[in-house]
C-alpha positions in Angstrom: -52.7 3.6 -17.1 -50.5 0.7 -15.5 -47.6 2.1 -13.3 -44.5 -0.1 -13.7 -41.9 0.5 -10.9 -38.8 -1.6 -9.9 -39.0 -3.0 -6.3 -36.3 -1.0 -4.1 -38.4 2.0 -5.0 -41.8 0.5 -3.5 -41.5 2.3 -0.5 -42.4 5.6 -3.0 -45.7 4.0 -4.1 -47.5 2.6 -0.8 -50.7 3.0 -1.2 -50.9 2.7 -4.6 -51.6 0.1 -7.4 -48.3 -0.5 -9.3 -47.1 -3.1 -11.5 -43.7 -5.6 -10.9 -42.1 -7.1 -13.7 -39.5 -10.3 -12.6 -39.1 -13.4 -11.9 -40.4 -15.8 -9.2 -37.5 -16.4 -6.5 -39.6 -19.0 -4.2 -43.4 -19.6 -2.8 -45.2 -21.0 -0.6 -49.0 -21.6 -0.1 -51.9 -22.5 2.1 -55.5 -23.2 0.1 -56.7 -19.5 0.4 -53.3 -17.1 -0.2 -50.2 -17.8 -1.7 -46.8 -16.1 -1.1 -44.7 -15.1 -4.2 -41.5 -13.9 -3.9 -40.4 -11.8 -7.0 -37.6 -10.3 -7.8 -36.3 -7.9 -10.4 -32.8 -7.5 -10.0 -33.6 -4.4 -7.7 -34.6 -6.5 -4.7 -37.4 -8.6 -3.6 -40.5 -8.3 -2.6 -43.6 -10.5 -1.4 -46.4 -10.5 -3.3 -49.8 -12.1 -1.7 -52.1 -13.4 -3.6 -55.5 -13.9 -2.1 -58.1 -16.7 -3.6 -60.7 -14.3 -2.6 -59.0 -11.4 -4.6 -57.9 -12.8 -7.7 -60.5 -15.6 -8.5 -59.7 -19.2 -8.7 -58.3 -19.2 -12.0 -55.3 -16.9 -11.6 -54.7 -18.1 -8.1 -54.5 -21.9 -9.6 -51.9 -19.8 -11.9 -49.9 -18.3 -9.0 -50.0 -21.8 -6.9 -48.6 -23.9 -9.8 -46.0 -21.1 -10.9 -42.2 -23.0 -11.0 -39.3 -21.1 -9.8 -37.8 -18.6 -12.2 -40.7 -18.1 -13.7 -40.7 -14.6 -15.6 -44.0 -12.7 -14.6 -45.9 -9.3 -14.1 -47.6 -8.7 -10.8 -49.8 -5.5 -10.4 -51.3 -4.8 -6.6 -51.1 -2.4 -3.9 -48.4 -1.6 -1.7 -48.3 -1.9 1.9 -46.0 -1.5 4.5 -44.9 -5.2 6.1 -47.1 -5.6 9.3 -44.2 -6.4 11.4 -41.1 -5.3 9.7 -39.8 -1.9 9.3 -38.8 -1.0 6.7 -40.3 -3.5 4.1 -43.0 -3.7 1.6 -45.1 -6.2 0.3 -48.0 -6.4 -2.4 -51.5 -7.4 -2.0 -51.7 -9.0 -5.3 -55.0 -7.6 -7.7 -54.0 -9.3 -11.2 -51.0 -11.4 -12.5 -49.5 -13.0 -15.4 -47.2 -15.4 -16.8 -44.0 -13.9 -19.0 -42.1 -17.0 -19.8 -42.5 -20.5 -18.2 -40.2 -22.3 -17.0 -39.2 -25.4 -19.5 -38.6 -28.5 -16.7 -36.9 -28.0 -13.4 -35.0 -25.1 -12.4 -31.3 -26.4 -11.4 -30.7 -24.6 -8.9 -33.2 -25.4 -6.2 -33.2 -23.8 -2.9 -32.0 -26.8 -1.6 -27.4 -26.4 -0.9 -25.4 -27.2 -4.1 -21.7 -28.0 -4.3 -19.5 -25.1 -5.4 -18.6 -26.9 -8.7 -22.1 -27.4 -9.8 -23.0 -23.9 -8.8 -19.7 -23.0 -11.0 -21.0 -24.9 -14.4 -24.3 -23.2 -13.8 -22.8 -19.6 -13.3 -25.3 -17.8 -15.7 -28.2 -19.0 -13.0 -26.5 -18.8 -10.0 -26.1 -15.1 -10.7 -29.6 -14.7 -9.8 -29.2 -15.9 -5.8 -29.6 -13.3 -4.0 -26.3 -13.6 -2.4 -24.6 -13.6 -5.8 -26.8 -10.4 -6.8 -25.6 -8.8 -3.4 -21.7 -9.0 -4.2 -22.0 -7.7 -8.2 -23.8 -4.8 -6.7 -21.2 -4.3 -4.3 -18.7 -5.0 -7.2 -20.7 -1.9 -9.4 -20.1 0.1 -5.9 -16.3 -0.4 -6.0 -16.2 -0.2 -9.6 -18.1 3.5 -9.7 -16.1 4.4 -6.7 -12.9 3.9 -8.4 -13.8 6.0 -11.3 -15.6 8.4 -9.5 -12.2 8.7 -7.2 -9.8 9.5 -10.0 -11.9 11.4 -12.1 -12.7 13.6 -9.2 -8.8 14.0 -8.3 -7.9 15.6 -11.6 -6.8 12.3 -13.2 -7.4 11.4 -17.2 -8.5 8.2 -17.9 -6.4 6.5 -20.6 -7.3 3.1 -21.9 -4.4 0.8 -22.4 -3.7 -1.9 -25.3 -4.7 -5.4 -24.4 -2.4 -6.7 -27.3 1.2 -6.2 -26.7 4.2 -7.2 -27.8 6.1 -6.9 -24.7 5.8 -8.1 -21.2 6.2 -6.0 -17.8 7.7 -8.6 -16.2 8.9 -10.9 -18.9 6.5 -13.3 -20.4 6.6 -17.1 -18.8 3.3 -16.5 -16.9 1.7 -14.4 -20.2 -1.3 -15.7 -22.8 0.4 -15.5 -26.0 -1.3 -15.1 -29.6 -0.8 -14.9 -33.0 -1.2 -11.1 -34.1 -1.2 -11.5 -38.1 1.9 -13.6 -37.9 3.7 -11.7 -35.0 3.6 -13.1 -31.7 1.9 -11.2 -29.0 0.7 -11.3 -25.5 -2.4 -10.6 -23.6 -1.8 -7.9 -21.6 -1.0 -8.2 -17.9 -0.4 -4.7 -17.0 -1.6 -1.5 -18.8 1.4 0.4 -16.7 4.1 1.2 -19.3 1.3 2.7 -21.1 0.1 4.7 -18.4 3.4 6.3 -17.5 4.3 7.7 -21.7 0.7 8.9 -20.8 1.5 10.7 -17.6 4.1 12.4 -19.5 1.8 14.2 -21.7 -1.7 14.6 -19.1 0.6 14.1 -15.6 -2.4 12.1 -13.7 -3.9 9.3 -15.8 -5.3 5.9 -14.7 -5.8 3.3 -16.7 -9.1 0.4 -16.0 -9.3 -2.7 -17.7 -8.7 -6.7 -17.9 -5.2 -8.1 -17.2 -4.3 -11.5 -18.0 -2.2 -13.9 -16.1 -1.4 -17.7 -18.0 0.1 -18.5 -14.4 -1.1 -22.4 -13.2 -2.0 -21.4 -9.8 -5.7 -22.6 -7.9 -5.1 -20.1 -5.2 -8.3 -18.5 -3.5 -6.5 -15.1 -4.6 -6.0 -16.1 -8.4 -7.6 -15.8 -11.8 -6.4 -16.3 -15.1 -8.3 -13.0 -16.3 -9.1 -10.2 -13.6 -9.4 -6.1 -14.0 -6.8 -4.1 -12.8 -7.0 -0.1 -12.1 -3.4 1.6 -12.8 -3.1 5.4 -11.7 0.5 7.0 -12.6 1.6 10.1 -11.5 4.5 12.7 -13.3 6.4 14.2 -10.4 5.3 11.9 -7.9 7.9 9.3 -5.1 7.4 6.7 -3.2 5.9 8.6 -0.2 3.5 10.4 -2.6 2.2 7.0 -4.2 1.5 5.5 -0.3 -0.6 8.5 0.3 -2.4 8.3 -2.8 -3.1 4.3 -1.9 -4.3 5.2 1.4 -6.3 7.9 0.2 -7.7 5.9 -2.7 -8.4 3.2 -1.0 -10.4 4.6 2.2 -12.6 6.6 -0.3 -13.6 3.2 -2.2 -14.6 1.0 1.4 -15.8 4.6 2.6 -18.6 3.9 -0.7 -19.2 1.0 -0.2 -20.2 1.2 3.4 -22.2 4.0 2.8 -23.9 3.1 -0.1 -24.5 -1.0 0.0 -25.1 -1.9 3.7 -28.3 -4.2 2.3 -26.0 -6.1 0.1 -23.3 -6.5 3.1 -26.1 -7.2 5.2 -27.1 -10.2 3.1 -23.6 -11.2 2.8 -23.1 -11.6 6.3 -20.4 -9.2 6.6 -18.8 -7.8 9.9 -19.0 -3.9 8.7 -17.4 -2.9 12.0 -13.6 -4.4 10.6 -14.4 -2.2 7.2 -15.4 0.7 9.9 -11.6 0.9 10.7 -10.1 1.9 7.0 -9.3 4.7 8.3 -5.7 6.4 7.8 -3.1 6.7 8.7 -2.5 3.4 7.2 1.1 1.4 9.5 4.0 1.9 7.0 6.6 -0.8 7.5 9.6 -1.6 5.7 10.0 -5.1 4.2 12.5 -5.6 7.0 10.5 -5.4 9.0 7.9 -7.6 7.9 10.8 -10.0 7.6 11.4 -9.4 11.5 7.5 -10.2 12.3 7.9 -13.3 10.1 10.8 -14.8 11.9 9.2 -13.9 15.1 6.1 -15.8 14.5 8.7 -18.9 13.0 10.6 -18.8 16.0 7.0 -19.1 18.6 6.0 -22.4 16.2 9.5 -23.9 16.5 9.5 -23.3 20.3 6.0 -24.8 20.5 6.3 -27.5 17.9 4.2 -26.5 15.1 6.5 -25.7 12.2 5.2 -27.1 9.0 5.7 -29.9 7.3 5.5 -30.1 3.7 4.7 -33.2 1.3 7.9 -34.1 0.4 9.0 -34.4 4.2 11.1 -31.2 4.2 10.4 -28.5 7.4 9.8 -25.0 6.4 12.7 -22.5 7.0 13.2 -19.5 8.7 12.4 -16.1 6.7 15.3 -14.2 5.9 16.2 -11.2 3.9 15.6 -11.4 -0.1 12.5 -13.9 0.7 9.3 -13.4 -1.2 5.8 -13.1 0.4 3.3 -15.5 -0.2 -0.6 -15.8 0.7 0.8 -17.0 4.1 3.2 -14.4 4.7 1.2 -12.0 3.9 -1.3 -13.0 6.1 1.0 -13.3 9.0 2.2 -9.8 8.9 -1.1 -8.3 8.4 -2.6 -10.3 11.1 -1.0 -7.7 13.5 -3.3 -4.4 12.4 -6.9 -3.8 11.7 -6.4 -1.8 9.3 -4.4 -2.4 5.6 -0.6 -2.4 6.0 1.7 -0.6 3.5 5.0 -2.9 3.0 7.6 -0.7 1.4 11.2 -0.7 0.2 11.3 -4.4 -0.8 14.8 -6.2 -2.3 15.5 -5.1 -5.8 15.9 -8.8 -6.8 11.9 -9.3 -6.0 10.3 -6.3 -8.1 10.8 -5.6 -11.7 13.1 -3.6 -13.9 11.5 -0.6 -14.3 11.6 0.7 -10.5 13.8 3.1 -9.0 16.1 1.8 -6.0 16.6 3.4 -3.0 19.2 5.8 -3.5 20.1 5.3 0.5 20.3 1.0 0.0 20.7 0.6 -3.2 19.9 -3.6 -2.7 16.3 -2.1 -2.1 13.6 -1.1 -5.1 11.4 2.0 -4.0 8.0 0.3 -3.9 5.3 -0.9 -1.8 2.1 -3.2 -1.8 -1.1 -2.8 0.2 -1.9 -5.6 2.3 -5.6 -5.8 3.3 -6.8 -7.5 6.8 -8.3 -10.5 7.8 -5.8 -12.6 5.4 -6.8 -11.1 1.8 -2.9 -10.2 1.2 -2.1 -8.0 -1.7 -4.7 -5.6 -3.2 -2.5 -2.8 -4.1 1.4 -3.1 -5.7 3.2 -0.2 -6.9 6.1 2.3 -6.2 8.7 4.7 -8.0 9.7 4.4 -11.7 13.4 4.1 -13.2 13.3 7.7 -14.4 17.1 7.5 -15.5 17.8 6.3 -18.9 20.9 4.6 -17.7 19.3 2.9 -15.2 16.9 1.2 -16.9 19.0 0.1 -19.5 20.8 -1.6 -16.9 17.5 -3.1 -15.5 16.4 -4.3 -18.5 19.7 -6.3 -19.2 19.7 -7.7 -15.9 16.2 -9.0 -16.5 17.4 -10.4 -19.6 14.4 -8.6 -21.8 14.7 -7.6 -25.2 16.2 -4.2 -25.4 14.2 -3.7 -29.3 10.5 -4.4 -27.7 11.5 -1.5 -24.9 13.0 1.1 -26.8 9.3 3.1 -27.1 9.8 2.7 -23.0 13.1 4.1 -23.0 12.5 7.0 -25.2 10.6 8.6 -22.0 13.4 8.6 -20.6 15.7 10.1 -22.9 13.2 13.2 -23.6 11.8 14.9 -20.5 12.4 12.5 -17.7 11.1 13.3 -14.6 10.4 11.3 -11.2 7.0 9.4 -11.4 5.3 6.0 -9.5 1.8 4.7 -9.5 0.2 1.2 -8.3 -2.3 -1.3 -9.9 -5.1 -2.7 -7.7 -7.1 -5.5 -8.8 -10.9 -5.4 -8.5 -11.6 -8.8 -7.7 -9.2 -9.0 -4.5 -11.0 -5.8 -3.2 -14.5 -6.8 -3.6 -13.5 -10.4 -2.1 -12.0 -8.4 0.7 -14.9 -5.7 1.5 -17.6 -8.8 0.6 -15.9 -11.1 3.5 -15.8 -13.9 0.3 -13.8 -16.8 0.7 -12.6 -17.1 -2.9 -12.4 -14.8 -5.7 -14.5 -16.5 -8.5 -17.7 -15.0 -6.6 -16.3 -11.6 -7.6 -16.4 -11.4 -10.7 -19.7 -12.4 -12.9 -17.8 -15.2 -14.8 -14.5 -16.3 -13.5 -11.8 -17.8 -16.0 -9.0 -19.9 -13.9 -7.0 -22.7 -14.4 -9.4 -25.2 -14.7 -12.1 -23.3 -16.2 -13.0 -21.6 -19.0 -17.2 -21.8 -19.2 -19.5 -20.7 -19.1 
């Protein structure tokens, strides 16, 4: 009876006659043996197949095989000669699943990224690109696994909403049977009415943001992880990051250092996301800015933009971009927790500082090596007045809130939580250069296909 196994579990079968099912990744061949290299979406192997072994009629088969070809392969395993570690398969029988139909467009020749982009549904089959969705799977599982394992509910969020976090100018909106909606770009109010009934929830989904930015760090739809917390302040909500987040790289490191391997990456900066994670305040990542302005003025390297105009020094009530960011957590090597940012930055619904009241209670997570932002949260409003206030200040409309509000007028108490988005952490832990690689097929601002 034929034995069909997938390839990372070869190393269970050496010895024995087994049977891979998969596709052909590349070849080469001499006139007596021909090297196939299948894969399966489990890994790859080499399979050798002999003239002398296989007759010359299914060798002519193997030596005219086109890449991507779909094919079954049965042979022995044996452990590689000279490489620990790795299997190959002395090839006894083989056949053709489907042919290939012309060429293959992606040879293994180098490809520019747009091309590689309009062919996204083959490119998935590189084996770099195979390396980062299993590292993706990783962080994914690890999330879950995290919460669900801390005593947390999981509670899906709407994607339809009628109301905006954070107002609506960077929001998809749609026609809901004659009502206008928006795609959602946070599932947070949601998972703070559900905090109030299970106290630990998360929600996990896709957020949408219609914002016209080509950053490195942007997509127009990405997937967002939202814990909230009853009972919980500012403090509590960095721990929980901290925590959260060293479990997740923690995973990944343990559980995908092939796929890192393949990718290249330097596992020895991931080795130090460890806590205690540096806590600053946003003044002082406003200090650390103007320090670093001040070296390039004395040195002569301030930048110039396009229209002519030189950039300025940081001061209070400034805004971090990808630079920023990058500038202030240049100086650890390990993420950074920025907290206790100007009110005027964050949106309504957090709490300020009852010691500075010009300062909102919340944080972000900046991640090394220049990735910026992968975690932004902090303290709720939990007083009805408050956020009434904050929500006029805003300039929202008090009816599409009032379902908000009502937490607050019936069993308030202090909560916070944080959103981190998937595709910024696996860029991050994968060493990528851009986040369309992370996710299996990016929408941005120029593209909405394949």
């Amino acid at each position: 009876m034929e034995t069909i196994v997938r390839i990372d579990t070869l190393r269970d079968h050496v010895g024995e006659t087994v049977t891979i099912r998969g596709w052909l990744y590349n070849k080469r061949s001499s006139k007596k043996l021909v090297f196939l290299e299948v894969r399966d979406g489990s890994g790859i192997v080499q399979a050798i197949a002999s003239r002398s072994d296989i007759g010359d009629e299914l060798f002519a088969v193997a030596d005219h095989m086109a890449q991507e070809t779909s094919l079954s392969v049965t042979g022995e395993v044996r452990a590689h000669p000279k490489q620990e570690g790795v299997f190959e398969l002395a090839v006894k029988s083989l056949s053709v699943i489907g042919a290939v139909i012309g060429e293959y467009p992606i040879s293994p020749k180098d490809h520019g990224t747009d091309f590689l982009m309009d062919h996204r549904h083959l490119w998935l089959r590189s084996r770099r690109q195979n390396a980062i969705l299993k590292v993706r799977h990783e962080i994914v599982k690890s999330i879950r696994d995290y919460f669900d394992n801390h005593g947390f509910t999981l509670v899906d969020a709407p994607i339809f909403t009628p109301n905006a976090c954070e107002g609506t100018s960077t929001l998809f909106e749609t026609d809901y049977h004659g009502d206008k909606a928006y795609l959602t770009q946070s599932g947070q109010l949601y998972s703070e009415a559900a905090a109030m009934s299970l106290g630990k929830v998360y929600c996990f989904g896709p957020t949408f943001r219609a914002e016209k930015s080509k950053t490195r760090r942007h997509l127009a739809e990405f997937w967002m992880v939202e814990p909230e917390v009853a009972f919980m302040d500012l403090d509590g909500d960095m721990a929980l990051a901290e925590d959260f987040l060293v479990y997740v790289v923690g995973r990944v490191l343990e559980n995908r250092k092939e796929e890192l391997k393949i990718l290249e990456r330097d596992t020895k900066l991931l080795e130090r996301v460890q806590g205690p994670f540096p806590r600053i305040r946003y003044e002082e990542a406003i200090k650390v800015l103007q320090d670093a302005y001040d070296l390039r003025k004395s040195s002569g390297t301030l930048v110039v933009q396009s229209d002519g105009a030189v950039e300025r020094r940081p001061e209070f009530g400034d805004d971090f971009g990808a630079d920023e960011e990058t500038v202030i957590s240049s100086a650890y090597d390990r993420p950074v927790i920025v907290h206790r940012y100007p009110a005027s930055l964050k949106a309504f619904y957090f709490k300020r500082d009852p010691e500075d009241s010009r300062l909102a209670l919340g944080m972000d997570v900046l991640a090394p090596e220049g990735y910026g932002e992968i975690i932004g949260g902090g303290q709720r409003e939990d007083l009805l007045e408050n956020l009434e206030k904050g929500i006029e200040a805003h300039k929202l409309p008090r009816e599409a809130f009032e379902w908000y509000l009502d937490l607050r007028r019936y069993g308030s108490v202090p909560h916070a939580g944080f959103g981190l988005g998937v595709e910024r952490t696996v860029a991050w832990t994968c060493g990528l250069g851009h986040v369309r690689e992370t996710i299996p097929f990016p929408r941005m601002l120029n593209r909405l296909g394949p």
